[in-house]
LUMRO-677832 format. One record per residue (C-alpha): residue in one letter; y, x, z. Coordinates in Angstrom, 3 decimals. Layout:
BEGIN
+------+----------+----------+----------+
: rest :        v :        u :        w :
+------+----------+----------+----------+
:    A :        Y :        X :        Z :
...
+------+----------+----------+----------+
# end
This chain:
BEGIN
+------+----------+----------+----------+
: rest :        v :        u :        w :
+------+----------+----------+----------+
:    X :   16.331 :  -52.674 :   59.425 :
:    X :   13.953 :  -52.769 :   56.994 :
:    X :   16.286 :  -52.075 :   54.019 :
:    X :   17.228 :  -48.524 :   56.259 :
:    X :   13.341 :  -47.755 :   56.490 :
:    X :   12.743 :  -48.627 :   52.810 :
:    X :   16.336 :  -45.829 :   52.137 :
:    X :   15.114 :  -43.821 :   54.203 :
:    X :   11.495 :  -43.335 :   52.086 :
:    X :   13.446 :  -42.950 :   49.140 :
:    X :   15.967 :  -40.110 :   50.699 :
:    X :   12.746 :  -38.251 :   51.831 :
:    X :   10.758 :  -38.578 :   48.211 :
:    X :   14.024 :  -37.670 :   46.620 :
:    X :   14.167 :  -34.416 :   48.452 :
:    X :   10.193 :  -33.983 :   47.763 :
:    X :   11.736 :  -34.418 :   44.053 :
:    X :   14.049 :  -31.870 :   43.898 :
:    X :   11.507 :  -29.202 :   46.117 :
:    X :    8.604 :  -29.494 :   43.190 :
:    X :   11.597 :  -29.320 :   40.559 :
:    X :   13.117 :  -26.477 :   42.058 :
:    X :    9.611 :  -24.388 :   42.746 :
:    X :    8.630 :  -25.432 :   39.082 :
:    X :   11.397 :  -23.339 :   37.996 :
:    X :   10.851 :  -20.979 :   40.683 :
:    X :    7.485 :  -19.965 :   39.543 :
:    X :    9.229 :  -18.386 :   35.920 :
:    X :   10.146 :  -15.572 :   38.258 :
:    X :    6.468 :  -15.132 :   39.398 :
:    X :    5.239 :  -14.323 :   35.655 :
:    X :    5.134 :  -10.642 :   35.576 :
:    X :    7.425 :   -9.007 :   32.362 :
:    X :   10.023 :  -10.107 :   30.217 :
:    X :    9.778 :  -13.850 :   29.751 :
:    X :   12.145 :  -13.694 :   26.589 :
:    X :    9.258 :  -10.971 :   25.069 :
:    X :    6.232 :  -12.910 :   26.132 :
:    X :    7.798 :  -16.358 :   24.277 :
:    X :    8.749 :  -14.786 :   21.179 :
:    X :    6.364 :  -11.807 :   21.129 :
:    X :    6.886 :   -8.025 :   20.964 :
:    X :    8.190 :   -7.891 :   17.328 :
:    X :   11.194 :   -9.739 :   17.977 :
:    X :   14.630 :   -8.147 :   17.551 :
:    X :   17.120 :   -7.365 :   20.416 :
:    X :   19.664 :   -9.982 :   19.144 :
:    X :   17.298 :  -13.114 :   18.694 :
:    X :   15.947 :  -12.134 :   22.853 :
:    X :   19.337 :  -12.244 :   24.102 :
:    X :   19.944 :  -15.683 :   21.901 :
:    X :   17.240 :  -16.759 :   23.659 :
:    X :   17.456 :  -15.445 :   27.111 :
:    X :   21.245 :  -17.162 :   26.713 :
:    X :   19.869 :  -20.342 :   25.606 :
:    X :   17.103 :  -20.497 :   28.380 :
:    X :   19.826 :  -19.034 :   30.986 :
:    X :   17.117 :  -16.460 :   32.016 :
:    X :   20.563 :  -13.931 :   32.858 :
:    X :   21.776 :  -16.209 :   35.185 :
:    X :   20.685 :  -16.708 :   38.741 :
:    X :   18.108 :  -19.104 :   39.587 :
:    X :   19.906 :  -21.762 :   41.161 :
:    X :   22.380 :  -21.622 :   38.328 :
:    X :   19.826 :  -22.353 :   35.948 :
:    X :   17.867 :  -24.960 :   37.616 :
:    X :   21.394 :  -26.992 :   38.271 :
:    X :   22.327 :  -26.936 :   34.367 :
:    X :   18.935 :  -28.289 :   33.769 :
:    X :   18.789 :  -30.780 :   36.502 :
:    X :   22.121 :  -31.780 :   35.368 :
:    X :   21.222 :  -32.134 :   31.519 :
:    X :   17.711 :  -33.836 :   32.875 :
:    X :   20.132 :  -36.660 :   34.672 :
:    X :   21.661 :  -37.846 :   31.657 :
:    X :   18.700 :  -37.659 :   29.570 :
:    X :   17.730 :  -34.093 :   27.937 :
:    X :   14.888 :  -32.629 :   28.836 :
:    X :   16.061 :  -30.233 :   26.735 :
:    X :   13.874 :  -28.634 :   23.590 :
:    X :   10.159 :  -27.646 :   23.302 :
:    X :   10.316 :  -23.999 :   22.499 :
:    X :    6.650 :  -24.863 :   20.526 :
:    X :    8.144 :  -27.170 :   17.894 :
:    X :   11.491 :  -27.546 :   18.255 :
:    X :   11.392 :  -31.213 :   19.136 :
:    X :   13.181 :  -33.055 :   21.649 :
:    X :   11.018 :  -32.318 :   25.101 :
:    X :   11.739 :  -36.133 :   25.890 :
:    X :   10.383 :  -37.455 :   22.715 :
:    X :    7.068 :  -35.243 :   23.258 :
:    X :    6.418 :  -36.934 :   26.748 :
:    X :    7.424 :  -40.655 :   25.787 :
:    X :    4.185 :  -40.161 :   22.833 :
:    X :    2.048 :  -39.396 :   25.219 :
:    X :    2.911 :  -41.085 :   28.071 :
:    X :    1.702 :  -44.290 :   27.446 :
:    X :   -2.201 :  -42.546 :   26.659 :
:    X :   -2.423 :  -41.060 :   30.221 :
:    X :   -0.681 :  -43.979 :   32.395 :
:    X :   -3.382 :  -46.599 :   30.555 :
:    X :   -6.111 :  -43.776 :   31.338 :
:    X :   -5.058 :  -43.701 :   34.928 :
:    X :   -5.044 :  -47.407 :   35.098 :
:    X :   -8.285 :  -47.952 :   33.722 :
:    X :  -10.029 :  -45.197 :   36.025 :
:    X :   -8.094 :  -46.955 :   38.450 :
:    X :   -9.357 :  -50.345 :   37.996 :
:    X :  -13.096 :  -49.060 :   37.331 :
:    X :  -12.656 :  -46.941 :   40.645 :
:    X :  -11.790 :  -49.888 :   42.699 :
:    X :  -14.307 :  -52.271 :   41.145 :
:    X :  -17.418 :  -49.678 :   42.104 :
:    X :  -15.911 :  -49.161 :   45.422 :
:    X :  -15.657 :  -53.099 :   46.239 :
:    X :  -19.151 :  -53.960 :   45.093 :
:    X :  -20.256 :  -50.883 :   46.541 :
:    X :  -18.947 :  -51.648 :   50.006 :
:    X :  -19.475 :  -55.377 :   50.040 :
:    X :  -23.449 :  -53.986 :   49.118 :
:    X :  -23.751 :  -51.768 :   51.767 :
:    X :  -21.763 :  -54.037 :   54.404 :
:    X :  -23.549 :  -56.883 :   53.807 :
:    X :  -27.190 :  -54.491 :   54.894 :
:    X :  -25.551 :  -52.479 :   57.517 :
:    X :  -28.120 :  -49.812 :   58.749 :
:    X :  -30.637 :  -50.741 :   56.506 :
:    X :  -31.964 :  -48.921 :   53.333 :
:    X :  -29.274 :  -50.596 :   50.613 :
:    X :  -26.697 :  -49.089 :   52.751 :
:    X :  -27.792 :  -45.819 :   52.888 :
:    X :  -28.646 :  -45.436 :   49.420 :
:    X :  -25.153 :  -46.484 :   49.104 :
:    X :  -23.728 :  -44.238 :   51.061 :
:    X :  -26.223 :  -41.088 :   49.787 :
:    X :  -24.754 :  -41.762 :   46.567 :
:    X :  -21.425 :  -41.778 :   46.996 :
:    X :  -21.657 :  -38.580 :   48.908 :
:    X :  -23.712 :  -37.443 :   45.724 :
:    X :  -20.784 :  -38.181 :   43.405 :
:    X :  -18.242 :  -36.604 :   45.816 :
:    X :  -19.763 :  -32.930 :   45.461 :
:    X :  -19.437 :  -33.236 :   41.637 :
:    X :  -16.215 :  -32.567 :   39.816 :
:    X :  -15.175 :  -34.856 :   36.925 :
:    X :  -15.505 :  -31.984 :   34.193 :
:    X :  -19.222 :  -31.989 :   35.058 :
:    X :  -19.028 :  -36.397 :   34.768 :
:    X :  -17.662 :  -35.894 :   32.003 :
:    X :  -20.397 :  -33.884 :   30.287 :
:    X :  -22.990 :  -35.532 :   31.155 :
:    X :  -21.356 :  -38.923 :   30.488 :
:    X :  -21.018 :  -37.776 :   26.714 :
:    X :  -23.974 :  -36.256 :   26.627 :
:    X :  -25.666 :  -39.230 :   27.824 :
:    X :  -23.965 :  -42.299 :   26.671 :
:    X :  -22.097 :  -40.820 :   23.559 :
:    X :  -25.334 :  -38.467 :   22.036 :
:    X :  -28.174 :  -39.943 :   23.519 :
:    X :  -27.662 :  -43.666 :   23.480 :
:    X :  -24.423 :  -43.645 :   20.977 :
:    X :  -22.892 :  -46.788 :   23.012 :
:    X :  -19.506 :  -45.185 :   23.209 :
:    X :  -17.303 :  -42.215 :   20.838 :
:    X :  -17.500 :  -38.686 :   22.197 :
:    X :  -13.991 :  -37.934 :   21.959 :
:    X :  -10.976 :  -38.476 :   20.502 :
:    X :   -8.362 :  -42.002 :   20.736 :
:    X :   -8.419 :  -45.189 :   18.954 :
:    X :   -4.802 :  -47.346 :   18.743 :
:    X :   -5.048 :  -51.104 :   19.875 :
:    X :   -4.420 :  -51.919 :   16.373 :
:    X :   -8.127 :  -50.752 :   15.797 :
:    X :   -9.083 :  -53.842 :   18.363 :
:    X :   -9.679 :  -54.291 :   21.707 :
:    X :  -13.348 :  -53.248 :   21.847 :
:    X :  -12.738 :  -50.555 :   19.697 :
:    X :   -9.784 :  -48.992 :   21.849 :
:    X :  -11.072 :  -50.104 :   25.367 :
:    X :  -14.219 :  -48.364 :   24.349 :
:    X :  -12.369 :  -45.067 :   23.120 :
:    X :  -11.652 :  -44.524 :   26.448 :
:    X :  -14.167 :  -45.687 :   28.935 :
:    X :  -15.717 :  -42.558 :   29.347 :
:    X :  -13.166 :  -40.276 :   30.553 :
:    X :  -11.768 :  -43.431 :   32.534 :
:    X :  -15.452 :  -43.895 :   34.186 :
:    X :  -15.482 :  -40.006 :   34.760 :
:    X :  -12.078 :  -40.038 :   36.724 :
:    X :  -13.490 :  -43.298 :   38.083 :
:    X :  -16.764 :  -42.341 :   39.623 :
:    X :  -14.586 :  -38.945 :   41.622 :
:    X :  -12.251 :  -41.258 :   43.248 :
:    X :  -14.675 :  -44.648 :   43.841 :
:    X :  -16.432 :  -42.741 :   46.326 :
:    X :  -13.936 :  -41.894 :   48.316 :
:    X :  -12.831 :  -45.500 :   48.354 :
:    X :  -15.859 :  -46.485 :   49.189 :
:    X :  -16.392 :  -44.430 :   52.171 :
:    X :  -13.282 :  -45.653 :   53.709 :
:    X :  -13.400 :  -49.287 :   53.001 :
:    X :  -17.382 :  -49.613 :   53.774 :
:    X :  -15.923 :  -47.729 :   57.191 :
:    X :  -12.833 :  -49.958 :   57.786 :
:    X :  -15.315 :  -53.507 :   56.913 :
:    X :  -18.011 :  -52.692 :   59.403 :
:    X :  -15.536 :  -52.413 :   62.274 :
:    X :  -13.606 :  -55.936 :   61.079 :
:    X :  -17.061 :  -57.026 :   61.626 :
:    X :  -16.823 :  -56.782 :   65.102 :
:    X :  -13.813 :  -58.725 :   65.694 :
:    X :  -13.764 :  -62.054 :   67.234 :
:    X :  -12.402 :  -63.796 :   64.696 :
:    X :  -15.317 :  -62.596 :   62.042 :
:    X :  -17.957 :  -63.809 :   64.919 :
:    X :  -15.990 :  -67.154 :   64.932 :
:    X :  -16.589 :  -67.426 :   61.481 :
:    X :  -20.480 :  -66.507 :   61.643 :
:    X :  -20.407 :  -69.125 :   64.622 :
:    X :  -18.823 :  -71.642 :   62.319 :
:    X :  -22.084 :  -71.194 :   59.961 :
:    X :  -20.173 :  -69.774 :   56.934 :
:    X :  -21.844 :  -68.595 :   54.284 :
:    X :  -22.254 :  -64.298 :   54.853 :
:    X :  -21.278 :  -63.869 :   51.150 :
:    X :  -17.774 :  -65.992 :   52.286 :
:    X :  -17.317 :  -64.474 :   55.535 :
:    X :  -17.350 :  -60.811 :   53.775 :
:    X :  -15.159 :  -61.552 :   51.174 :
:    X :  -12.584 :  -64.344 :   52.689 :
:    X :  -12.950 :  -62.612 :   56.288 :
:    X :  -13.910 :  -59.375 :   56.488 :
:    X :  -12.222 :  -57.537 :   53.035 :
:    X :   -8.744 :  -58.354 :   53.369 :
:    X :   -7.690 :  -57.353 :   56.894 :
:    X :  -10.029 :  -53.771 :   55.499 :
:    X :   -7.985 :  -53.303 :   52.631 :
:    X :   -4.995 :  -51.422 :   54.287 :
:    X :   -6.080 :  -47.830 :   54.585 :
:    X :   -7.814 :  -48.412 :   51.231 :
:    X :   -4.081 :  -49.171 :   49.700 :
:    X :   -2.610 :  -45.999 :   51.539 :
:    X :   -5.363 :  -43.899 :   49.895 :
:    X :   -5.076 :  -45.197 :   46.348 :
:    X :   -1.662 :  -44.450 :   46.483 :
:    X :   -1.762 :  -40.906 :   47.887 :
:    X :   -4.639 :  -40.187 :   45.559 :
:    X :   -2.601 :  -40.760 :   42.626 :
:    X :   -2.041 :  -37.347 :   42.311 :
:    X :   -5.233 :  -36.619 :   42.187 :
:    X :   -5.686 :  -38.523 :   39.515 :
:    X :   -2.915 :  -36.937 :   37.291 :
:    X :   -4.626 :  -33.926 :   38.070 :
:    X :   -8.056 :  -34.616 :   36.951 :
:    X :   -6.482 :  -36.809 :   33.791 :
:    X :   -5.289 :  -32.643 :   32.813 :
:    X :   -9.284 :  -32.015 :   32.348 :
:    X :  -10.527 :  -35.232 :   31.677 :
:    X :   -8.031 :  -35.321 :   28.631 :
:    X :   -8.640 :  -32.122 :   27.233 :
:    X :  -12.585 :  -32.719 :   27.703 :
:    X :  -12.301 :  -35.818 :   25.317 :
:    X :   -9.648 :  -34.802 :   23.246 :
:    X :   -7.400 :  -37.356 :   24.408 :
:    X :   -3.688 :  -37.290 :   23.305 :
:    X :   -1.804 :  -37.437 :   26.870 :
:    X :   -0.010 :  -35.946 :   29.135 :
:    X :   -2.200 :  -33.810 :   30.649 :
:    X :   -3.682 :  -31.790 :   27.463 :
:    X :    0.438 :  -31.497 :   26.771 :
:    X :    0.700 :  -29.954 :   29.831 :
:    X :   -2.220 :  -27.452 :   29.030 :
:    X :   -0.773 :  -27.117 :   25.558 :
:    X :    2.688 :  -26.266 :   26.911 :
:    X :    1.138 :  -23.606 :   29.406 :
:    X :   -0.358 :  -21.865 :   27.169 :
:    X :    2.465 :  -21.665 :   24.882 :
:    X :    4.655 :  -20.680 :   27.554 :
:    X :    6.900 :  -23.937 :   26.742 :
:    X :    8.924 :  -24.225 :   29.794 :
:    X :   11.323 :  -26.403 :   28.640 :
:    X :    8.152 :  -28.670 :   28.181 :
:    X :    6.645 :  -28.085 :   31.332 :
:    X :    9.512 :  -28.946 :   33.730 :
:    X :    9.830 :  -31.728 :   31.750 :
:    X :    6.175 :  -33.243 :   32.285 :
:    X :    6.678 :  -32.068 :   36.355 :
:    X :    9.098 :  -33.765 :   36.616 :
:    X :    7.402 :  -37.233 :   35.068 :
:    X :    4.306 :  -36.666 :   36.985 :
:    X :    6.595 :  -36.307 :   39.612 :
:    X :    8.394 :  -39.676 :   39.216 :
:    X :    5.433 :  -40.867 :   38.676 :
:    X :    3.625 :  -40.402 :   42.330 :
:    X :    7.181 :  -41.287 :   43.810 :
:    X :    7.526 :  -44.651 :   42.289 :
:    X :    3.423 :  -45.018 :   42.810 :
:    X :    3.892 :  -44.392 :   46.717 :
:    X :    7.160 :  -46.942 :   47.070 :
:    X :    5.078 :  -49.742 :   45.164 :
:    X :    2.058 :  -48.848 :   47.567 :
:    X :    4.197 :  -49.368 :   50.735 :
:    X :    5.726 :  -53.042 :   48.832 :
:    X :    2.114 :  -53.833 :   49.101 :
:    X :    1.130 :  -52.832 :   51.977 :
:    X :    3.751 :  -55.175 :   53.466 :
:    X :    2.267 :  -58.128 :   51.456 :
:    X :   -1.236 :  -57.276 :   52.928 :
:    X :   -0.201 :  -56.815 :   56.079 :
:    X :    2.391 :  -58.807 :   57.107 :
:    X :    2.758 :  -57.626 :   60.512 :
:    X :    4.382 :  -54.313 :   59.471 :
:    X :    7.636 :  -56.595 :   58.845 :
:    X :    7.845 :  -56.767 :   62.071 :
:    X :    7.218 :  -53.178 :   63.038 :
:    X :    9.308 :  -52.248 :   60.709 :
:    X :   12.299 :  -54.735 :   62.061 :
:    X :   11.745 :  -52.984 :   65.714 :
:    X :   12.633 :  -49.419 :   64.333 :
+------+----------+----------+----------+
# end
């Protein structure tokens, strides 16, 4: 039963797959003109706009040409950047591997804050190290991470030099050197999201506090510090896990700014690159990685959320 439940996720992201796809290539229709004109400019002669409007299939209906590149996209081809002739696949696998670690590393900086943060605040519930807690968290909601990101660099980059500005060092460089290349834009992705965990697992703690078997454990005479974090965090951690994994797209989407802010080669300044260029080629290719990316994000948050929690084996046996 829990193999069907598990198919039956998959069928419905699948179908959420093929929606985004399909409005992705929907939206060419929405820009207002000749797309063939607006690619290769006004000077361009009658023959080489029908080459291209055959190549791009922009004379055939819509469906039509979203099946022949769904098709091609199966096996493979992404198809070509219109930008620089290269192979749209290639493009993406260079600069994949920039914005998953950037992800990752907000991730893992976003979580950190919002553990200590909660474990602060849970441990003084009501008094003043909670609310100062939970002012600034509310603070660093109402900011977006373009604005971080500024004052990040402006701070810890000109002011103090402790970290580069911009740009991206390779491992090869070293660890410091690379880890430190790109703790800025990770700590400005990480202090929009951190709050948010934060407000949700400080929420989720204080009412495990109340349960009897947390008031066993104070009646035992464990330690507070042992009874928060052996006690009290793991049974909290379930809607945290839910969130993380729904706010990955969030995270894609501030990782567009974040990477063009610092001059970081990923995904996400591709995908500005490729907008502005009017690669579309391109841009149905990274939509569709982002895309595969959330899916397989969401399935690996549910695998854990079963680990966590085993009782949802047997919920999801009674279905």
């Amino acid at each position: 039963m829990m193999w069907s439940s598990w198919a039956q996720r998959a069928l419905r992201l699948t179908v959420v797959l093929f929606l985004v796809l399909l409005l992705t290539q929907a939206m060419t229709l929405l820009v207002p003109g000749d797309l063939a004109v607006m690619i290769l400019g006004e000077n361009a002669s009658q023959d080489e706009l029908a080459q291209l409007r055959e190549e791009l299939a922009l004379d055939q209906p819509l469906l039509h040409r979203f099946l022949k590149w769904l098709g091609a996209a199966v096996r493979g081809d992404l198809g070509v950047s219109l930008q620089n002739g290269q192979p749209v696949a290639q493009l993406i696998a260079d600069r994949f591997f920039v914005s998953f670690e950037l992800m990752l590393y907000a991730l893992g900086l976003a979580l950190i804050l919002a553990l200590l943060a909660s474990l602060l605040a849970v441990s003084r519930v009501g008094t003043w190290l909670d609310r100062i807690c939970t002012v600034i968290a509310l603070g660093l909601i109402s900011i977006p991470s373009f604005s971080l990101g500024l004052f990040l660099i402006l701070f810890f980059a000109l002011m103090l030099g402790w970290f580069p500005a911009t740009g991206y060092r390779l491992w090869s460089e070293g660890v410091v050197v690379h880890l430190s290349s790109l703790f800025l834009p990770a700590l400005a992705l990480a202090l929009v999201e951190a709050p948010v965990y934060f407000r949700i697992l400080r929420t989720d703690m204080v009412e495990t506090l109340k349960r009897p078997f947390v008031m066993t454990a104070k009646a035992k005479g464990l330690p507070k510090w042992g009874v928060l974090t052996r006690h009290v965090l793991r049974p909290s951690l379930v809607t945290l896990i839910t969130v993380v994994g729904l706010n990955v797209g969030h995270l894609i989407g501030g990782a567009v700014i974040i990477e063009t802010l610092f001059a970081l080669p990923g995904m996400g300044r591709l995908l500005v690159e490729a907008v502005y260029a009017k690669d579309l080629f391109l841009v149905q290719g990274l939509v569709l990685v982002v895309a595969l990316v959330y899916i397989i994000a969401n399935m690996l948050v549910d695998a854990l959320y079963l680990v966590l929690y085993p009782q949802a084996r047997g919920m999801e046996r009674q279905r």
